[in-house]
Each structure stands twice: as C-alpha cells, then as structure tokens.
N, C-alpha and C positions, 0 to 999 in steps of 0.2 A: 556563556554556557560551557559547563567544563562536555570533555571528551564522554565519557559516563553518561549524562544527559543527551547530548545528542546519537548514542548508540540507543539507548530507550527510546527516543522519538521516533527513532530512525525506525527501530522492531517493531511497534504501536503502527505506523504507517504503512510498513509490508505487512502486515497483519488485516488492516484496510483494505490494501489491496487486495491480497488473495480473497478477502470476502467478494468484492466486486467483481472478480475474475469468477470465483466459484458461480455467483447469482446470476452471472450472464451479459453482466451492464458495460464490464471494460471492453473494448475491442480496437487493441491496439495503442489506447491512454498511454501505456505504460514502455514503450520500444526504448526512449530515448533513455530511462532506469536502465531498463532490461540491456542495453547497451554499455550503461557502463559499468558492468559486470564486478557488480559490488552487492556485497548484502550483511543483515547485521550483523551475523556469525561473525563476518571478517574483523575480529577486536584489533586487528594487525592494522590495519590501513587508515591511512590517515584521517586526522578529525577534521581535515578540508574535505574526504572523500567523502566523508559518511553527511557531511553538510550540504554535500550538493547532491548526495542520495536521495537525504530529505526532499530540498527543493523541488525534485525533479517527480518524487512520491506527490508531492502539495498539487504539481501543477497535472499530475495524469489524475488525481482524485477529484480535484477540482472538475476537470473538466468532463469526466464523469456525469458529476453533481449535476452539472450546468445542463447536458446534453439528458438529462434523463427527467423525467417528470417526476413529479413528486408521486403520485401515487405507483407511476411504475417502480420507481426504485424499492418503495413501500411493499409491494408484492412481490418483487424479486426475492428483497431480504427475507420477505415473512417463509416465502418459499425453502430458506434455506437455513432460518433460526435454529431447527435443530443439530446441520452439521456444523454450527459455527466453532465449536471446541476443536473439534478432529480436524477443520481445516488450518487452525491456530496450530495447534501441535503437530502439525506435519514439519 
C-alpha cells in the first residue's frame, strides 16, 4: 500500500471515530490513538506512523462494535444521522 492510500484509510477511520465519539458509543476505545498524537492532516509523518494510526483506529472501532449491541449502536447513529457532515468537516 503506497503512503497516499494509507493516509485515506487512515482519514476514512478518524472520521469513524469521531462518529462514535459524537453518538456516545466510544468511551475511552480510542486513548492509545489519541496517544500517539498523530492524525491525518500530519502528510509529514511517517508512512510507519500513519500504519500504526490505522491499527490502533481498527482496534478502538473494533472494540466499539463488539461492546455495543446492535440495535444500540443503530439508535445512537440514527440519533446523530443528521450531524454526520459537520462532524466529518470539523
């Protein structure tokens, strides 16, 4: 995967997150990201960094997923469908 593709995944992934953050579901998923204080704006930083930005996006979204029922998760989102632009564009 060139450097390019993995800064897309990497945006597409904090983009997930902040949804789950806005709808109420993360709580805390995301510290060991949020630690290592990288995001996809940063085009500067290595394409090791932005690969383990990923991972670490995979494994708080994951664990999300797992932790949250399906229909709660379903009503949180539906809860928050219509700010999903404005939270994207922040």
């Amino acid at each position: 995967m060139q450097k390019e593709e993995v800064l897309v995944l990497h945006l597409v992934l904090f983009n997930i997150k902040r949804i789950l953050e806005n709808a109420g579901l993360a709580d805390g998923h995301f510290k060991a990201y949020e630690a290592l204080g990288i995001n996809p704006a940063q085009v500067n930083r290595s394409k090791a960094d932005h690969k383990r930005a990923v991972l670490l996006l995979c494994k708080g979204i994951s664990e999300v997923l797992k932790e949250n029922s399906g229909e709660r998760l379903l009503q949180s989102l539906r809860a928050i469908e219509n700010q999903v632009p404005t939270i994207i564009a922040r």
